[in-house]
C-alpha positions in Angstrom: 117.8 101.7 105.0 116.2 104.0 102.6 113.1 106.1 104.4 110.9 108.7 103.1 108.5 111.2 105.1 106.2 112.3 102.6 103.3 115.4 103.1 101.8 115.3 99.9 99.2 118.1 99.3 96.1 116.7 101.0 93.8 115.0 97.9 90.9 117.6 97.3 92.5 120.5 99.0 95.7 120.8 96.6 94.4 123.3 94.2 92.1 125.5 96.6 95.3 125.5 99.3 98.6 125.5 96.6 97.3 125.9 93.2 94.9 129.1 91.6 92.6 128.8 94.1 94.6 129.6 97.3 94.3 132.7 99.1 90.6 132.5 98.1 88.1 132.2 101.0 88.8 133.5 104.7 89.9 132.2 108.1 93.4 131.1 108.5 94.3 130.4 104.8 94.4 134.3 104.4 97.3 134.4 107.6 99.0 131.5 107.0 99.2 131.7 102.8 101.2 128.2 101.3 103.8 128.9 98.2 101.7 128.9 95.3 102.5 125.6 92.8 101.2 126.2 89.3 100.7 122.4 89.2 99.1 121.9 92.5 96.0 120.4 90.9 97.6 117.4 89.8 97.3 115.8 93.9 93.5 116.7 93.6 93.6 113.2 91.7 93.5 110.0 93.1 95.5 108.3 90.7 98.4 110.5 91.8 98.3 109.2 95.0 98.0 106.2 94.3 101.2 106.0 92.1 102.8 107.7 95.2 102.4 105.3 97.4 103.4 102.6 94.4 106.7 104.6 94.1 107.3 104.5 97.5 106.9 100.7 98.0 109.3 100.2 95.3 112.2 102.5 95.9 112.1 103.0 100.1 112.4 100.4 102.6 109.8 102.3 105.1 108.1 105.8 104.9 105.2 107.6 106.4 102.8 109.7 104.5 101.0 112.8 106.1 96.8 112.7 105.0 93.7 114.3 106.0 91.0 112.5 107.5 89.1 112.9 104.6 91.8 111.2 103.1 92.2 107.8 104.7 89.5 106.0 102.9 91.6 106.7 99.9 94.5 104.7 100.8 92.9 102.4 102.4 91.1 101.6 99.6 94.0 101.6 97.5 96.0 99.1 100.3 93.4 96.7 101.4 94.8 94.2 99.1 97.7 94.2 101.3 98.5 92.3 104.2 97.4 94.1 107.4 101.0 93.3 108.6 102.5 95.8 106.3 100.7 99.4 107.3 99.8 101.1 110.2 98.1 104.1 110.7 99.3 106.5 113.3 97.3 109.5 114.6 98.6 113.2 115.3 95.8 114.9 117.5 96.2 118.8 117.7 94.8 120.3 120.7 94.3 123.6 119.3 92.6 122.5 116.3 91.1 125.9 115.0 87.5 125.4 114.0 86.8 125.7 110.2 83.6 126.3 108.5 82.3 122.7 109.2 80.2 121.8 112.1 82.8 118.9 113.6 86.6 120.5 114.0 88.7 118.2 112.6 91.2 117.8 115.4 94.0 115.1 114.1 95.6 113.8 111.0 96.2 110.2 110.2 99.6 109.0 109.3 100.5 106.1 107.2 103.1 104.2 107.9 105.3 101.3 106.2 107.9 100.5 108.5 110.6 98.5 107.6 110.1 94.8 107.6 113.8 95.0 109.7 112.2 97.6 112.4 109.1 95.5 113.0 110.0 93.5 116.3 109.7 94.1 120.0 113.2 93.7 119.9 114.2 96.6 117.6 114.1 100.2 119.0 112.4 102.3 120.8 108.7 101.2 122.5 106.2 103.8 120.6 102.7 105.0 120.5 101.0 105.5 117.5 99.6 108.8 118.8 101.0 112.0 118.8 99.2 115.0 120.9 101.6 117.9 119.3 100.0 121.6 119.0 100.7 122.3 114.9 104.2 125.6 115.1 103.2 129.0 114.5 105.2 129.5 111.3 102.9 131.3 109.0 102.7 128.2 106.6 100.3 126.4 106.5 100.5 122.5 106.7 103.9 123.0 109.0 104.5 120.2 110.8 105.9 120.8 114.7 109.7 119.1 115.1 108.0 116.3 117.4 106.0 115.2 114.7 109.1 115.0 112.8 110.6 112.8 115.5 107.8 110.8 116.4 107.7 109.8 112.3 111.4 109.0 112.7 110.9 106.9 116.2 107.8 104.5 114.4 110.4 104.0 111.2 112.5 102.8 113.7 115.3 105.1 112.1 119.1 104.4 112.7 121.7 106.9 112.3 122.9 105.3 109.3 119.9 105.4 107.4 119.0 107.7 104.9 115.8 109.9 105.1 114.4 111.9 102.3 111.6 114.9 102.8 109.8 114.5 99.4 107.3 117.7 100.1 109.6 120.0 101.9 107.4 122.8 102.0 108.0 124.9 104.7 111.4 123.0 105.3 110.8 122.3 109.2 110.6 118.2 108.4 113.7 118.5 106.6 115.6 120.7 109.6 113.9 118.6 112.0 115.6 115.4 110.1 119.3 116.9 110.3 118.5 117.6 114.3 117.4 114.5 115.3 119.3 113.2 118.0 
């Protein structure tokens, strides 16, 4: 099977955290800069995302996608033509959520996932949650994913050793490393 992790910059936040706006403000973005992406404002558009998650359908049997809450409605929107059968929406809480400038600290991230219509029964694999409680690493980048993220992503997909798993957004390149470790 053909799987994709995907951690698209997060719609709305792509130009202030990637593009020419990052570095601007205070808090954490100062400490834990992104790579700068000249192009970074094309995920601040909707239609982007949704033609990522119509590329996905068409050329990977499963894949997950990494989204702020702010986010969900979005793809939800997008999806709710779809049968109910076909996504699910996991949740990655952080415990150490660091407070931003808003009044509620946004504490988890939602994950959409299309798992394999092959991976779907009790049967198949390994018996999962569809929460994660995984304190984001201390790497400096910001958007890093922690390795068990990586591996909880892998365990819903219902990966097998023989599939094949691609990193669209490598970033920081811990999704990717955490791929080639996973036991």
């Amino acid at each position: 099977m053909k799987l994709a992790i995907v951690d698209p910059p997060y719609l709305g936040r792509a130009n202030r955290y990637y593009g020419n706006g990052a570095g601007g403000g205070g808090g954490n973005r100062k400490k834990y800069k992104p790579n700068f992406h000249p192009e970074a404002s094309i995920w601040d558009k909707e239609s982007e995302h949704q033609d990522l998650i119509d590329n996905l359908s068409k050329f990977y049997d499963g894949f997950a996608i990494a989204m702020s809450s702010h986010n969900l409605s979005q793809y939800l929107k997008r999806n709710e033509t779809a049968s109910n059968s076909i996504y699910r929406i996991g949740i990655w809480h952080k415990p150490s959520a660091v407070p931003s400038g808003s009044r509620i600290t946004n504490s988890y991230e939602p994950v959409l996932f299309r798992i394999p219509d092959e991976r779907r029964s009790r049967a198949k694999g390994k018996k999962m949650r569809d929460v994660l409680v995984a304190n984001p690493p201390r790497v400096g980048f910001l958007g890093a994913k922690p390795n068990t993220w990586t591996h909880w992503v892998l365990d819903v997909l219902g990966y097998e050793n023989e599939d094949i798993v691609d990193d669209l957004f490598p970033g920081s390149g811990i999704v990717s490393e955490a791929i080639l470790n996973y036991v």
